[in-house]
N, C-alpha and C positions, 0 to 999 in steps of 0.2 A: 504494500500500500504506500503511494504517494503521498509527501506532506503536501498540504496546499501551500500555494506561494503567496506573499504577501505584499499590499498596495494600499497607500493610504488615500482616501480620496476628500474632498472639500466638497460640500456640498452648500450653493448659495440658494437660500430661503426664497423662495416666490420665484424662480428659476427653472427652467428646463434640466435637469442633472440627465446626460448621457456619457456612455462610457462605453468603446468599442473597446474588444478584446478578440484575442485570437489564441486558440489553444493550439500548442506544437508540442512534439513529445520532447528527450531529452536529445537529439540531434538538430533540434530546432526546425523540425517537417512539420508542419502542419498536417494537424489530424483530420480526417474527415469525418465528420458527426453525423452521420446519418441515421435517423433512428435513436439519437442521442437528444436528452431533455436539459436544458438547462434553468436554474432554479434561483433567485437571490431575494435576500432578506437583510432590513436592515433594525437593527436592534439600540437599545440604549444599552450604555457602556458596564451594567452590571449582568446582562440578558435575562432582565425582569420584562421589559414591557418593546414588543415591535412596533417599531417606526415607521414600517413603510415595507412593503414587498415590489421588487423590483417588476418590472416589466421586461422581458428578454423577446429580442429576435433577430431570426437569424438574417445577417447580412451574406454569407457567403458560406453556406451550412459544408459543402464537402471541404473548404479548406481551412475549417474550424473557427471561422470567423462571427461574431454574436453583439448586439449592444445589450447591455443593460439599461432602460428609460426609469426615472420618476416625472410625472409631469407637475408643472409647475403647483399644481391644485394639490399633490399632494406635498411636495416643497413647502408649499408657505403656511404646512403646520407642524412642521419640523422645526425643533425649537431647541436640541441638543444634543450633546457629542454622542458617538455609538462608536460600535461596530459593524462591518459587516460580511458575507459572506456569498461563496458562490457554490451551490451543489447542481452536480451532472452526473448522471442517471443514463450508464450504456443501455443501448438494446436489448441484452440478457439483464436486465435489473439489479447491476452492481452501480452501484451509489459513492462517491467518494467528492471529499470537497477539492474544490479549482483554486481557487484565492479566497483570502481573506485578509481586513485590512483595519484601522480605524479608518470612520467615518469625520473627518470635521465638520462643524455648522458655520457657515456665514451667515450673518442676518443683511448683507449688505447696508448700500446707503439710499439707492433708490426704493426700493420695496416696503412698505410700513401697510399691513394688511388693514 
């Protein structure tokens, strides 16, 4: 079993948060996900209470390529630091997590809900 690799991301309040990713094995080939689920969730920093569940989709599924979205509506009720995480789900139902990272919060300067 792989550890997952880790990525810290900043996330600004009332903002579009996207995040393209590409998964490669350890030769740096990109994999191809066919039949592969990808899953993210974003948590406050003790993993008492979820913040937000990511939206994923594939931009270029055979050469492992994926965004993760929040849209903006749910951004600007985001209100503090977390974590977060990526789980992917092969075609035979093995499970193991991708990345995981902290999450930061901006509230920026333009946005005041």
């Amino acid at each position: 079993m792989q550890s997952p690799g880790s990525y810290d991301i900043t996330i600004y309040q009332g903002a579009t948060f996207e995040l393209e990713l590409e998964y490669a094995d350890e030769n740096n080939t990109p994999v191809n996900m066919s039949g592969y689920t990808v899953s993210g969730q974003l948590w406050n920093r003790l993993g008492t209470s979820r913040l937000a569940t990511f939206t994923t989709q594939w931009t270029v599924q055979v050469s492992g390529m994926f965004k993760l979205t929040l849209p903006a509506s749910t951004t600007s009720g985001i209100t503090e630091q977390g974590r977060y995480d990526v789980l992917i789900t092969e075609p035979g139902g093995t499970k193991y997590y991708l990345l995981e990272g902290a999450a930061q919060w901006n509230p920026g300067l333009s946005y005041r809900p």
